[in-house]
C-alpha positions in Angstrom: 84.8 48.8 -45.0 84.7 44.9 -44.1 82.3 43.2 -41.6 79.1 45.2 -42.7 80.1 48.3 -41.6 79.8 52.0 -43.4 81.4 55.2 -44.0 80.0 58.2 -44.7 79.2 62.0 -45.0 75.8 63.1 -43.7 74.2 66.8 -43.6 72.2 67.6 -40.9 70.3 70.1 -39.5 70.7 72.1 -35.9 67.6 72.9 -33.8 67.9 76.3 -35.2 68.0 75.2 -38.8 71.6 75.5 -39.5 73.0 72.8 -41.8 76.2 70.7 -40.7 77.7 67.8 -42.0 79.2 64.7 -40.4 81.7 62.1 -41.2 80.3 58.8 -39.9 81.8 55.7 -39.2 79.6 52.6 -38.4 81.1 48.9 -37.5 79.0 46.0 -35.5 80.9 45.4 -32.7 80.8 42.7 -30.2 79.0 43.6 -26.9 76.8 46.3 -28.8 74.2 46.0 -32.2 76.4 49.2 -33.7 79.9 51.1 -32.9 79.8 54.6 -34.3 82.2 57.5 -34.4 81.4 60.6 -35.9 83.3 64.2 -36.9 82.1 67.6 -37.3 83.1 68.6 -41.0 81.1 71.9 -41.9 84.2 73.8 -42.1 85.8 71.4 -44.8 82.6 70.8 -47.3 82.3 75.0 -46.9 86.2 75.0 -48.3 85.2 72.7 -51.0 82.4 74.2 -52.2 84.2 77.5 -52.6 
């Protein structure tokens, strides 16, 4: 990704300990320090594991 942004896949944890995972996108943009979008993707990494 150009222009010092990143990509990635982050596991997290709910409030009630459950671990999830996101897909993260991160690009400076030009009003704001940071621009991120972000995806739910438990459901896939489960499939891949299995």
């Amino acid at each position: 990704m150009g222009g010092g942004g990143w990509k990635g896949e982050i596991k997290n944890k709910a409030k009630d300990g459950t671990p999830y995972w996101m897909d993260k996108k991160l690009s400076p943009f030009l009003t704001k320090p940071v621009f991120a979008i972000r995806f739910e993707i438990t459901k896939r990494k489960k499939a891949e594991e299995e």
